[in-house]
C-alpha positions as a Markdown table, in Angstrom:
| # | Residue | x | y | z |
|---|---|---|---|---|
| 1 | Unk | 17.5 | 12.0 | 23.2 |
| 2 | Unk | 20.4 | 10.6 | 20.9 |
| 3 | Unk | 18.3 | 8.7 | 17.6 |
| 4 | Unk | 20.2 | 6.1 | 16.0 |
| 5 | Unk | 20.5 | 5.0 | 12.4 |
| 6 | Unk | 18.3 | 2.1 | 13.3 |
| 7 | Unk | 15.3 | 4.2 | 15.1 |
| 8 | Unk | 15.4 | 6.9 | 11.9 |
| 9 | Unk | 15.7 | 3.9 | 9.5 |
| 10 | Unk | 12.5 | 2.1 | 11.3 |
| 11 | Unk | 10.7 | 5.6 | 11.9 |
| 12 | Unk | 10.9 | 6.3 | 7.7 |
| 13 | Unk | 10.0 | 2.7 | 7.0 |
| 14 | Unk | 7.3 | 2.8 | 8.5 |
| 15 | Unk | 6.1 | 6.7 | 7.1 |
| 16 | Unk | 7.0 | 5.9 | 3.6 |
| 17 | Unk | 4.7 | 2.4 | 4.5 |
| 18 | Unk | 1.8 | 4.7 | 5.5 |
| 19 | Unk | 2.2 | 7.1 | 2.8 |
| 20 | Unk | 2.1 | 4.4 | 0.2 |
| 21 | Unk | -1.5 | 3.2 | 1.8 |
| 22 | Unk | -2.6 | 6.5 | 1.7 |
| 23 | Unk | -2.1 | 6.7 | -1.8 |
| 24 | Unk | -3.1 | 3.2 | -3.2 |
| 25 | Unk | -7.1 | 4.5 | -4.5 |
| 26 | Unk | -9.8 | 5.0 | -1.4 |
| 27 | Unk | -9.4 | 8.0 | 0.7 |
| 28 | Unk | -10.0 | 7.6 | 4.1 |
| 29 | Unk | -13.4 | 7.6 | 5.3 |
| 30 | Unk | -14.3 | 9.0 | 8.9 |
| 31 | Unk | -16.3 | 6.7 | 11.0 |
| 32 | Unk | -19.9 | 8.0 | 11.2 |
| 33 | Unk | -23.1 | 7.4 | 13.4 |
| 34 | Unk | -24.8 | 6.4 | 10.3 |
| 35 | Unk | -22.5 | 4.0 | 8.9 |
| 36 | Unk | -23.8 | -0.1 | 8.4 |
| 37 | Unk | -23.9 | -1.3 | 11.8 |
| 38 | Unk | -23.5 | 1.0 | 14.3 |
| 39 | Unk | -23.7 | 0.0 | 18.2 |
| 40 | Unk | -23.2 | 3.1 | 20.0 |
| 41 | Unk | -20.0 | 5.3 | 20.9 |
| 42 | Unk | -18.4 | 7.0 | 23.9 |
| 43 | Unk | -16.6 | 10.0 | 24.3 |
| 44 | Unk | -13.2 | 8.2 | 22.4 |
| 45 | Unk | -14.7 | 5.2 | 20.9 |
| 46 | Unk | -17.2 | 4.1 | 18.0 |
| 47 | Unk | -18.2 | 0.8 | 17.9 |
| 48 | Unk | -19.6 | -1.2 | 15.2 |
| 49 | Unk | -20.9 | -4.4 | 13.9 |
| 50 | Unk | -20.2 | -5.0 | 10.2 |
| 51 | Unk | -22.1 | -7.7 | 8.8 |
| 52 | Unk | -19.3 | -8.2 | 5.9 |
| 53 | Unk | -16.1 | -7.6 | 8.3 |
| 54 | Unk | -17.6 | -10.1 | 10.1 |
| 55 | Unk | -17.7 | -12.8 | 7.6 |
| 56 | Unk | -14.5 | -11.8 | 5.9 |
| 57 | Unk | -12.9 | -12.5 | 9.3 |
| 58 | Unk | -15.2 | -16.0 | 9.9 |
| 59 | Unk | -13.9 | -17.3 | 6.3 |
| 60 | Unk | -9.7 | -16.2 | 7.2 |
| 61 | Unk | -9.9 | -18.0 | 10.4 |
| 62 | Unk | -12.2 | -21.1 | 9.6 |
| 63 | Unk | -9.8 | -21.1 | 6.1 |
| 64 | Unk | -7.2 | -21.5 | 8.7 |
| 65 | Unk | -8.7 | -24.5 | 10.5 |
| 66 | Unk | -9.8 | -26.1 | 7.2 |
| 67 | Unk | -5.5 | -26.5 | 6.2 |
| 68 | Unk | -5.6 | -28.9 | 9.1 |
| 69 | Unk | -9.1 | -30.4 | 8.8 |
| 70 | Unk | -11.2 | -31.1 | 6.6 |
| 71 | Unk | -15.0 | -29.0 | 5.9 |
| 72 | Unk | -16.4 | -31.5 | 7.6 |
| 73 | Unk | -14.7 | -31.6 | 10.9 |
| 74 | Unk | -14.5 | -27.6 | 10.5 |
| 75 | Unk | -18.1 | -27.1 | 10.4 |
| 76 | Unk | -19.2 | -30.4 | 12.3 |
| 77 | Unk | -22.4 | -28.7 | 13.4 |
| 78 | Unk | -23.6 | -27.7 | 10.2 |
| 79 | Unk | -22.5 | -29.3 | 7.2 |
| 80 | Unk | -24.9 | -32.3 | 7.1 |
| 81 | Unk | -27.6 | -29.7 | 7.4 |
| 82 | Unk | -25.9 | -28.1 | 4.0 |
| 83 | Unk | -27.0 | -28.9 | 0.8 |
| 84 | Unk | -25.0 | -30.0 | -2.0 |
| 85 | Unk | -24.9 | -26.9 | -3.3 |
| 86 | Unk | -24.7 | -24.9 | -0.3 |
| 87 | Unk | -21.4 | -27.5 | 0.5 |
| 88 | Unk | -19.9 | -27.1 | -3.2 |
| 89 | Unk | -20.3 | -22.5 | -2.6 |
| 90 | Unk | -18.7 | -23.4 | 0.9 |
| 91 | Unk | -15.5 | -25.3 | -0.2 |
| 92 | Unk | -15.3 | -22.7 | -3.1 |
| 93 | Unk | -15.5 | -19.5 | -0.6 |
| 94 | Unk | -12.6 | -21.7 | 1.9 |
| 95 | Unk | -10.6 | -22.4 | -1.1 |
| 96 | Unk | -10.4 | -19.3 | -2.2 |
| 97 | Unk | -9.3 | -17.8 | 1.0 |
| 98 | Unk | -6.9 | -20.2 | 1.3 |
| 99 | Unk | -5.4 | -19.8 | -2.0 |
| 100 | Unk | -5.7 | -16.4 | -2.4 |
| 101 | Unk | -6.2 | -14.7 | 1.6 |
| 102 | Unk | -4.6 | -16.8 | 4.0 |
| 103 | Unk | -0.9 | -15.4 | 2.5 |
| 104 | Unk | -1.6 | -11.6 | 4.1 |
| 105 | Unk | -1.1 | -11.1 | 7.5 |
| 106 | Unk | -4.5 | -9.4 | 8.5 |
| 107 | Unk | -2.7 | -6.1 | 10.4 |
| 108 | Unk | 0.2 | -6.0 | 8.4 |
| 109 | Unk | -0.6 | -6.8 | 4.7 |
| 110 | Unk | -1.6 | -4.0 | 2.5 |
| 111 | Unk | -4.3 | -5.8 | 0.9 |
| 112 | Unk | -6.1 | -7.0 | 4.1 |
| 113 | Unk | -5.6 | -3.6 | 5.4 |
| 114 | Unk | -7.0 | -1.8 | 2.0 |
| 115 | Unk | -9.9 | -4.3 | 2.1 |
| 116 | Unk | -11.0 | -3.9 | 6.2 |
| 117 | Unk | -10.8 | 0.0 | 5.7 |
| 118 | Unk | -13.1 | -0.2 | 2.3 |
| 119 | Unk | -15.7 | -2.9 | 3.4 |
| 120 | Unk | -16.4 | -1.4 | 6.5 |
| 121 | Unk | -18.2 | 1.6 | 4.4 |
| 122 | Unk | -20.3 | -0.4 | 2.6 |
| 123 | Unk | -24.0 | -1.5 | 3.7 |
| 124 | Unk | -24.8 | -4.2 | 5.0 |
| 125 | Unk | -27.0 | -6.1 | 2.8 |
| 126 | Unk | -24.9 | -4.8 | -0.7 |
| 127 | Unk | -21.7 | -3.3 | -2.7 |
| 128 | Unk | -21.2 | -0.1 | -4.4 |
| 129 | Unk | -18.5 | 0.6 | -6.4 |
| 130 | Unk | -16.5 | -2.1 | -5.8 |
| 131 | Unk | -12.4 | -1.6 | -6.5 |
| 132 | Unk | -11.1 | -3.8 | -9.2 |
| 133 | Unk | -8.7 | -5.4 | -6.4 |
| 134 | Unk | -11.3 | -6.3 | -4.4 |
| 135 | Unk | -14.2 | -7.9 | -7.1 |
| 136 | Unk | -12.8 | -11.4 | -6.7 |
| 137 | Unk | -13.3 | -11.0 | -3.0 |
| 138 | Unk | -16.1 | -9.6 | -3.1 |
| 139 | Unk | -17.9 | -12.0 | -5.2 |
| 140 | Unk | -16.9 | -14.9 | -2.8 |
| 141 | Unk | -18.8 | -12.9 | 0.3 |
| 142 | Unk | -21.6 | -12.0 | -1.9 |
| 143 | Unk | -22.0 | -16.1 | -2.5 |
| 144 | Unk | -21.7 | -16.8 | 0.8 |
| 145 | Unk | -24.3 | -14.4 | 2.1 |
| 146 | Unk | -27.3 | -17.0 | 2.5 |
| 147 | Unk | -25.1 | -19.8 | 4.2 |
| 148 | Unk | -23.6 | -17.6 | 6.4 |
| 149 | Unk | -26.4 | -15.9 | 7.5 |
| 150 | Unk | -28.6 | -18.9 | 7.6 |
| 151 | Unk | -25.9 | -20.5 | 9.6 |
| 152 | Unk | -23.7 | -19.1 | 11.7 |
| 153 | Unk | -25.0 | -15.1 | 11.5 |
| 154 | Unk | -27.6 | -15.4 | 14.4 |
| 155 | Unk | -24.5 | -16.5 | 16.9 |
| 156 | Unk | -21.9 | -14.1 | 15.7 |
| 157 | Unk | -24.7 | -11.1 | 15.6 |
| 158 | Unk | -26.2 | -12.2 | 19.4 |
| 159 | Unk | -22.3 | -12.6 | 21.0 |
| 160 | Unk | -21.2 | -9.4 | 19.2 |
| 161 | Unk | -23.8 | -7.4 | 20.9 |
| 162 | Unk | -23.8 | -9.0 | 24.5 |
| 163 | Unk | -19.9 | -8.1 | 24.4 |
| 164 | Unk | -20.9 | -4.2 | 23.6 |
| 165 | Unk | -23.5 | -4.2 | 26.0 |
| 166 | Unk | -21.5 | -5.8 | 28.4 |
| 167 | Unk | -18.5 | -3.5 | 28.3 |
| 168 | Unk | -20.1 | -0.1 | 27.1 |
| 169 | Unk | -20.4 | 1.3 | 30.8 |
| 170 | Unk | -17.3 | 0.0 | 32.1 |
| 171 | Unk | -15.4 | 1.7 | 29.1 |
| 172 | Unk | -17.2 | 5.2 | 29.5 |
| 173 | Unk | -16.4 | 4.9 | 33.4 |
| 174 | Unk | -12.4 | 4.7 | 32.6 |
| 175 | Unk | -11.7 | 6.0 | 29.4 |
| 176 | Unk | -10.7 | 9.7 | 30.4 |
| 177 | Unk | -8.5 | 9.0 | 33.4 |
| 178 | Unk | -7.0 | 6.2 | 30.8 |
| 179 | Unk | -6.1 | 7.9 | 27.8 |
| 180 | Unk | -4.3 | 10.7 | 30.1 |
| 181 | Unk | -2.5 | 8.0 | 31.9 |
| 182 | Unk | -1.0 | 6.4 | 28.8 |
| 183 | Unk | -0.7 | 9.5 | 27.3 |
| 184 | Unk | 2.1 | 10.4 | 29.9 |
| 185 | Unk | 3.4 | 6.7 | 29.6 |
| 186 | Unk | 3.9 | 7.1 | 26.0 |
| 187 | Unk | 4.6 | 10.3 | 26.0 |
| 188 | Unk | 2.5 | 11.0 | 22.9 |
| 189 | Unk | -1.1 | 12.8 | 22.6 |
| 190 | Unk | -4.3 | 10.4 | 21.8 |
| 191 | Unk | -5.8 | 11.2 | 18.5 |
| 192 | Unk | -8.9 | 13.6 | 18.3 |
| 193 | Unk | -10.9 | 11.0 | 16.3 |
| 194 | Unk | -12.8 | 8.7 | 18.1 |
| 195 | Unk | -11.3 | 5.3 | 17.4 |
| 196 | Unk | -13.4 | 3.4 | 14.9 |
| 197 | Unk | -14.1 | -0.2 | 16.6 |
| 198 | Unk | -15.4 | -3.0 | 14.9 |
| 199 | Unk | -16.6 | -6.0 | 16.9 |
| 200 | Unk | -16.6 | -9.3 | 14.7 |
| 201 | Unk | -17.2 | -12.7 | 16.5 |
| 202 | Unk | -13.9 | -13.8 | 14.9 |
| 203 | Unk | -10.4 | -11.4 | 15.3 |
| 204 | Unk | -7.1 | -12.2 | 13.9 |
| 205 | Unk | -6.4 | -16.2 | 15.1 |
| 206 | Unk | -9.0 | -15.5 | 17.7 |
| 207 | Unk | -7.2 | -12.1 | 18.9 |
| 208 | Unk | -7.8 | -8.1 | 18.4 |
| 209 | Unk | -5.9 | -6.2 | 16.4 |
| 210 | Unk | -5.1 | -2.5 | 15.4 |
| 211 | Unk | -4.0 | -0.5 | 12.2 |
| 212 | Unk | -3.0 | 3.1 | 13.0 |
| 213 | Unk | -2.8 | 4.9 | 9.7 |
| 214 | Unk | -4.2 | 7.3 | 9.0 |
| 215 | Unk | -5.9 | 6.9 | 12.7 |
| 216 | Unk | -6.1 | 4.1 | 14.7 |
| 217 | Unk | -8.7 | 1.2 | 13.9 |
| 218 | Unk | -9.1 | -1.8 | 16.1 |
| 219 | Unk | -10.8 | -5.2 | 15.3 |
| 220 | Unk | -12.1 | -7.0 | 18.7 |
| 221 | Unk | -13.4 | -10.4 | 18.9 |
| 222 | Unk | -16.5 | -11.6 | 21.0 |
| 223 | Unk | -15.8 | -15.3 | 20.7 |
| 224 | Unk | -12.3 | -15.7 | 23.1 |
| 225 | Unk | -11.7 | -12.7 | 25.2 |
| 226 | Unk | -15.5 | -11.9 | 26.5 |
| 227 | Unk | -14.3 | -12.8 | 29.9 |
| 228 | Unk | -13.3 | -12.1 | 32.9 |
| 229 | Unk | -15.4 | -9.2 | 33.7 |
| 230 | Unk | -12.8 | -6.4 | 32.4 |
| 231 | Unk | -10.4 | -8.3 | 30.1 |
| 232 | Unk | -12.7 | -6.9 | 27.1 |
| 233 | Unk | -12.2 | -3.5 | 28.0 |
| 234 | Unk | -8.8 | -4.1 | 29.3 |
| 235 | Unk | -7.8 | -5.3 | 26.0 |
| 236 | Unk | -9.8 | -1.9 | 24.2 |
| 237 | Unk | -7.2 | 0.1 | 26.1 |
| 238 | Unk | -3.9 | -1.9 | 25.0 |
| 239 | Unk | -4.9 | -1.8 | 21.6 |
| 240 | Unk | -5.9 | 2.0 | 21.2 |
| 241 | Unk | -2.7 | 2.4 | 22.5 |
| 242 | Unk | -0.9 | 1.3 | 19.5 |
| 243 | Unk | -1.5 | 4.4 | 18.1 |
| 244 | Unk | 0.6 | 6.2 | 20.8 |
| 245 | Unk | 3.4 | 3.6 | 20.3 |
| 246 | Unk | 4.9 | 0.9 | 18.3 |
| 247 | Unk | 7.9 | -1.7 | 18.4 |
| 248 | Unk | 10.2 | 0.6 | 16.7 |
| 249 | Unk | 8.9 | 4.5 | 16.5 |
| 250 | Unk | 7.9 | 6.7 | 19.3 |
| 251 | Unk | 8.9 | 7.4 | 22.5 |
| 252 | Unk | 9.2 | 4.3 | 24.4 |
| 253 | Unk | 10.4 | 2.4 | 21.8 |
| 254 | Unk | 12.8 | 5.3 | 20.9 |
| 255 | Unk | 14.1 | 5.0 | 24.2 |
| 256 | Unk | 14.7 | 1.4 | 24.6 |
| 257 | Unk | 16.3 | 1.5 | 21.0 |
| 258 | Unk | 18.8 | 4.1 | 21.9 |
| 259 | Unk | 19.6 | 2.8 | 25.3 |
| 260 | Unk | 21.0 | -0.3 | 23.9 |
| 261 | Unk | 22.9 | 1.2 | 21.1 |
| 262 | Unk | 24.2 | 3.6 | 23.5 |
| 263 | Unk | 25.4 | 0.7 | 26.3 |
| 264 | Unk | 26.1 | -2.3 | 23.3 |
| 265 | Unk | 23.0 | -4.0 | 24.8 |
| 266 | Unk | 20.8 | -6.7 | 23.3 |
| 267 | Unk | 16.9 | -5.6 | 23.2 |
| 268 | Unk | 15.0 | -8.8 | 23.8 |
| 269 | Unk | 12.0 | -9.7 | 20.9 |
| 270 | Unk | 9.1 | -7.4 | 21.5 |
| 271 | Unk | 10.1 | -5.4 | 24.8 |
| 272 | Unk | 8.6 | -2.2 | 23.6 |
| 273 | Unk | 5.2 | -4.6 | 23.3 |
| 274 | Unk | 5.5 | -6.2 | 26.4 |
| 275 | Unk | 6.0 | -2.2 | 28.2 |
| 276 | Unk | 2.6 | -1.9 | 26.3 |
| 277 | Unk | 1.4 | -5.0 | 27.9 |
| 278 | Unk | 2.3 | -4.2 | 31.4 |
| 279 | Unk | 1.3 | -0.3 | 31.0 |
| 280 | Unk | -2.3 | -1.3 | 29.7 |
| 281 | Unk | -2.6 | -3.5 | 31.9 |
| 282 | Unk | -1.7 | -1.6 | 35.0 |
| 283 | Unk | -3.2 | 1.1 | 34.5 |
| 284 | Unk | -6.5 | -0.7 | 34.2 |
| 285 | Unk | -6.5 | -3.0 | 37.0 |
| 286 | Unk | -6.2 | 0.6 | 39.1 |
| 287 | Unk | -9.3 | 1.9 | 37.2 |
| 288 | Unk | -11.3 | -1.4 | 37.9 |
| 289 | Unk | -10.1 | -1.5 | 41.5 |
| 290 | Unk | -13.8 | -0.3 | 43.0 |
| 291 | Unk | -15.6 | -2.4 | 39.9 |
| 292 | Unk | -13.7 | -5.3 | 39.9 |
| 293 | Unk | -11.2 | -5.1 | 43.1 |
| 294 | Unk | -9.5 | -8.4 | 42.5 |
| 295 | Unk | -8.9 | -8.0 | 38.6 |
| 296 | Unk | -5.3 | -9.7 | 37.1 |
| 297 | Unk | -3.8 | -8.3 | 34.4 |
| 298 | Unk | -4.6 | -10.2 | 31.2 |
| 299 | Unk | -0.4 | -10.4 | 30.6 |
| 300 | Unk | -0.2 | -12.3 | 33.8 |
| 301 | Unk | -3.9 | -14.4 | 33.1 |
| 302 | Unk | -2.4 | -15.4 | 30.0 |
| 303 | Unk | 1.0 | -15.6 | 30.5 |
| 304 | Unk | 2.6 | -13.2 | 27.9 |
| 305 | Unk | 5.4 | -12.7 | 28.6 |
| 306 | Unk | 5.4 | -14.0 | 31.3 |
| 307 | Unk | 9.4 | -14.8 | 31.8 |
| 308 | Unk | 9.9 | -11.1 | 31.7 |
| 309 | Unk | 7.0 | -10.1 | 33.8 |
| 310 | Unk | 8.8 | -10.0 | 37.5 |
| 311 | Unk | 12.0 | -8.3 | 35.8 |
| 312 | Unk | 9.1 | -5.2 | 34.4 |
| 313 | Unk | 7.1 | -5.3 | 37.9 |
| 314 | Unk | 10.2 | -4.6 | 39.7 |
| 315 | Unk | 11.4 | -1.5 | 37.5 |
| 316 | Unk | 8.2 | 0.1 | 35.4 |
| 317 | Unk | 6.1 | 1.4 | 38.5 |
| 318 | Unk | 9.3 | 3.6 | 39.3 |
| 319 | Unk | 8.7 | 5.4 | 36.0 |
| 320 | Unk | 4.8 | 4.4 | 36.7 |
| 321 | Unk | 4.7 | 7.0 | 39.7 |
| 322 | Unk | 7.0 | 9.2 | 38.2 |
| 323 | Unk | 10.4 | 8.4 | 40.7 |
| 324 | Unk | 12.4 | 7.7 | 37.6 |
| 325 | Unk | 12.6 | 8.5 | 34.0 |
| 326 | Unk | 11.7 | 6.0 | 31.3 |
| 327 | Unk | 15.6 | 5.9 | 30.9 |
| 328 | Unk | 16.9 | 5.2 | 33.9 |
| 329 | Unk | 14.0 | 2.1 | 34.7 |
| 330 | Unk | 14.7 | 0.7 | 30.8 |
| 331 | Unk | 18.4 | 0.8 | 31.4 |
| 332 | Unk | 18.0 | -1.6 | 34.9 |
| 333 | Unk | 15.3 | -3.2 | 32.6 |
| 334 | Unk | 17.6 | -3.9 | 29.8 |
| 335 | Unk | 20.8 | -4.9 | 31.9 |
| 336 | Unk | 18.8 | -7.4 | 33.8 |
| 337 | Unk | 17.7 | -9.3 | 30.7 |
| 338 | Unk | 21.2 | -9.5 | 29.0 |
């Protein structure tokens, strides 16, 4: 395959980015059966329920709604059962993470990504050693630890676990046949860790999200994507996948990247992610089709995107079931859209 400047430019960027994480202070710590909330794990995936993830998340995205609302109309259920001073520690917390959290992208930012990858080893009830980058932070959870627990706790913990037990069996019963199926697709080998997964009630703007350095870690929400029966575990698949591929490094990527150099084509926004979508998403709906015979892909259920979706179905199986070559499908692919 013929690299271009662009593909080696993109591929360093994104090494030196991962090198500079790895040396900004903690060392990576490997997901363990004893750590603060574990659920249970399969044979590629440990889940988890972190109290403190959890509330970190609840605070970005109710800090979100609160730039549009105010505290009242944000927590309409609860605030006249507040206190004063329960209300005054609340509008402090959402004014911090407004001002101070709200600017870093929760995948992309190195802070938010530092911060998920320490809190997630401390208990559940405390700190220990807390970074100096993180005291501020920290001290605005450690406030809100009544409130949050007395309020809104008992719903996150109840829908977080319902979502595990829910999906657990169907995620042992496809994982294997799944991971060597996109492992040929992306033409890249899973990673020998089992994938850390933390289930918080809130995800990023209500959506799950992966990091992938040093090894892939995925954030899944139990408040929006619960249902149907299979879009959960659907969803599971697409995002450990990351790790295999990314918008510009890898394989596919690579492929579409120097196709269009090669032929002075335009690459449409996101085409690597929407193969991603449409991979995922096929290859579960043919592992669910005794469990759940009439499931719809969750690109097509949701419509994203959805303008491209016929122009994919009509080329991607041919490399799918291994008629064509990634190549040859992406070139028809690529032609079509330009």
């Amino acid at each position: 395959m013929r690299y271009t400047k662009e593909y080696l430019k993109n591929t360093l960027v994104i090494i030196l980015f991962m090198h500079a994480f790895l040396l900004k202070g903690q060392e990576y710590v490997h997901p363990s059966t004893d750590d603060a909330g574990f659920l249970g794990e399969s044979e590629r995936f440990m889940f988890f329920e972190h109290y403190w993830l959890n509330m970190h998340h609840w605070l970005y995205n109710m800090s979100l709604k609160a730039e549009d609302l105010t505290l009242e109309e944000v927590f309409i259920e609860q605030w006249e059962k507040m206190s004063d001073s329960e209300k005054e520690t609340l509008t402090k917390a959402i004014e911090y993470y407004k001002s101070n959290i709200l600017q870093y992208d929760l995948r992309t930012s190195g802070y938010t990504y530092h911060f998920k990858r320490w809190v997630v080893t401390q208990p559940n009830d405390t700190f220990d050693k807390i970074p100096g980058d993180f005291l501020e932070n920290v001290l605005i959870l450690k406030s809100m630890h009544g409130i949050y627990k007395g309020f809104f706790w008992d719903l996150h913990h109840k829908e977080n676990n319902a979502v595990y037990e829910e999906n657990i069996d169907l995620i042992k019963s496809i994982e294997e046949e799944g991971v060597i199926r996109l492992n040929y697709l992306c033409q890249d080998v899973w990673q020998e860790e089992k994938i850390r997964v933390d289930i918080c009630y809130h995800s990023k703007y209500e959506r799950p999200y992966t990091t992938t350095g040093p090894v892939a870690h995925i954030v899944m929400d139990s408040n929006r994507n619960r249902f149907p029966k299979g879009n959960w575990a659907e969803l599971i698949l697409h995002e450990s996948a990351h790790h295999l591929m990314g918008s510009s490094y890898g394989f596919v990527a690579g492929t579409i990247i120097n196709l269009a150099d090669v032929h002075e084509l335009t690459i449409p926004r996101q085409l690597a992610h929407s193969y991603l979508f449409y991979f995922t998403g096929k290859v579960a709906q043919e592992l669910f089709k005794e469990s759940i015979p009439d499931y719809e892909l969750y690109m097509v259920r949701n419509r994203v995107f959805i303008r491209r979706y016929n122009i994919l179905d009509k080329h991607l199986p041919d490399y799918m079931n291994n008629e064509k070559s990634l190549a040859d499908v992406t070139l028809e692919i690529l032609k079509s859209m330009n």
